[in-house]
C-alpha positions in Angstrom: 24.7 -11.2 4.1 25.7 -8.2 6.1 23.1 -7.0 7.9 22.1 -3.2 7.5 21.7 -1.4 11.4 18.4 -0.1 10.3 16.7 -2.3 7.9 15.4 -5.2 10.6 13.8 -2.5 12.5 12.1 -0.9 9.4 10.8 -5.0 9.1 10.2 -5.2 12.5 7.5 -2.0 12.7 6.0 -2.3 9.3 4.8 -6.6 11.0 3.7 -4.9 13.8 1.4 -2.2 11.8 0.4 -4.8 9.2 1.6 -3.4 6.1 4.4 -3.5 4.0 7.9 -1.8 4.4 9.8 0.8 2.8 12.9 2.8 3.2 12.8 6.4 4.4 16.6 7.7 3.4 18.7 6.3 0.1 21.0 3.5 2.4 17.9 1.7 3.6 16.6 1.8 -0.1 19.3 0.8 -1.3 19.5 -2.1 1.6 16.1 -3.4 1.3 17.2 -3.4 -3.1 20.3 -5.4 -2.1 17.6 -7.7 -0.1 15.3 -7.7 -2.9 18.0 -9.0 -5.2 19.1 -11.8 -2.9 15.6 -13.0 -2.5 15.2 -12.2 1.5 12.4 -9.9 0.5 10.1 -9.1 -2.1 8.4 -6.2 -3.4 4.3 -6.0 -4.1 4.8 -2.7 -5.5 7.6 -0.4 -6.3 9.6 0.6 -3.4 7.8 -1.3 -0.9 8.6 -4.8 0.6 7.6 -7.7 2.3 9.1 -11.3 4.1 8.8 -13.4 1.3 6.6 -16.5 3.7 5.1 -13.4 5.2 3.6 -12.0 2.4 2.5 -15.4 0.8 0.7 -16.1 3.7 -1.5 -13.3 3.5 -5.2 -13.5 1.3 -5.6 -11.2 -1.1 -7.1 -8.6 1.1 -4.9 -8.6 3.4 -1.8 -8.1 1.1 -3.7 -4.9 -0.5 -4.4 -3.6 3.0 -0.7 -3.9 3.7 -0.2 -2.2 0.8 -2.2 1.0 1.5 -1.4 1.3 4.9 2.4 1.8 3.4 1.7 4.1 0.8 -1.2 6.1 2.6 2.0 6.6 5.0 3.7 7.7 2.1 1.4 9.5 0.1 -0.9 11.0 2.6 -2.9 12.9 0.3 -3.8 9.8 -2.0 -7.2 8.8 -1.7 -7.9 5.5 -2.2 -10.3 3.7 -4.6 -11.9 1.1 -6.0 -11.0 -2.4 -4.9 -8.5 -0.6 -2.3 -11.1 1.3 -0.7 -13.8 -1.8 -0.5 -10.7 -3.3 1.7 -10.4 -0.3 4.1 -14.1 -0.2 4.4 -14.3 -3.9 5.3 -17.1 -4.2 2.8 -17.9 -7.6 1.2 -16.3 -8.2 -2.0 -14.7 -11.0 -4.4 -11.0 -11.6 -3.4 -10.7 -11.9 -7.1 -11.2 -8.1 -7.5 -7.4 -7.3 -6.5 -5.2 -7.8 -9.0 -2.4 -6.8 -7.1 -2.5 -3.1 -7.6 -4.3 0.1 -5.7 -6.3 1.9 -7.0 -6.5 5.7 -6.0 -8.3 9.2 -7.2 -7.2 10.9 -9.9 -8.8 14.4 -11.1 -6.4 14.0 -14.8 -8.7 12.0 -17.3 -6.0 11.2 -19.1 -3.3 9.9 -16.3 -1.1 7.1 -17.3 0.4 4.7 -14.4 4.1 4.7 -14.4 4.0 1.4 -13.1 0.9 -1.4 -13.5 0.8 -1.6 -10.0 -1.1 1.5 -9.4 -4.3 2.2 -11.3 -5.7 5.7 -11.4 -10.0 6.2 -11.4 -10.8 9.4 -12.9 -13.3 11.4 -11.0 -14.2 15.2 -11.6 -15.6 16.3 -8.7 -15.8 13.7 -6.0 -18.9 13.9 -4.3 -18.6 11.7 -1.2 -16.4 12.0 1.3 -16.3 9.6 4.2 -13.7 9.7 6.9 -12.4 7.1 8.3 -11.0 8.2 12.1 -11.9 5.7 14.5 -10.5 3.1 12.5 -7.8 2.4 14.5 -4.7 3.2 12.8 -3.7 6.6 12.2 -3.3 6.3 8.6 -6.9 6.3 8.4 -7.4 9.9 9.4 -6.8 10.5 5.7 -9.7 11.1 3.9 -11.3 8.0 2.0 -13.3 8.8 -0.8 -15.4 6.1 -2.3 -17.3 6.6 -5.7 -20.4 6.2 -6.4 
């Protein structure tokens, strides 16, 4: 396959920061698609993507941690939840809890994922907010909020 100038170092950088990859301008979108397609990647959720021996090696933890750490890049104002946020916090939980999806914050009631990948928790007025700098990543100085 003809290689796309830019797409081995998106893959390169997104190994080295431990999550997942994703295209910043329409031709590497429509590269890492093209790779999709021909089975040279795959794609945990929509838009983002992963070596397919890569990704397969990872626990389920891990794969949602590479995950957020793409789409916190993404969507820096999403705050994560749930599942997503017991893996950012480290905190002991069943592996079986991820599904394959995040879960983030949502102040709509009534908000509907476009995709089953992404699962919204309705909270009014989120109470606690914890930040995470220090972490060691600077996707982490967003700000987590974990319910209660």
């Amino acid at each position: 396959m003809k290689q796309h100038p830019g797409v081995q170092n998106l893959l390169n950088r997104a190994r080295l920061e431990q999550r997942c990859c994703f295209g910043t301008n329409q031709s590497e979108q429509k590269a890492l698609r093209r790779r999709l397609k021909t089975g040279e990647l795959v794609s945990p959720h929509p838009a983002l993507y992963a070596a397919p021996k890569e990704w397969q090696a990872l626990n389920p933890v891990e794969q949602c941690m590479h995950m957020v750490r793409a789409l916190a890049l993404r969507h820096p104002n999403w705050v994560f939840a749930g599942p997503s946020a017991a893996a950012i916090w480290g905190l002991d939980h069943p592996w079986s809890m991820h599904d394959g999806s995040v879960a983030i914050i949502s102040s709509t009631s009534s908000r509907h994922s476009a995709h089953r990948r992404l699962t919204y928790i309705y909270m009014h007025r989120p109470s606690t907010c914890m930040n995470a700098e220090g972490c060691g990543s600077r996707v982490w100085r967003a700000r987590l909020w974990i319910a209660r």
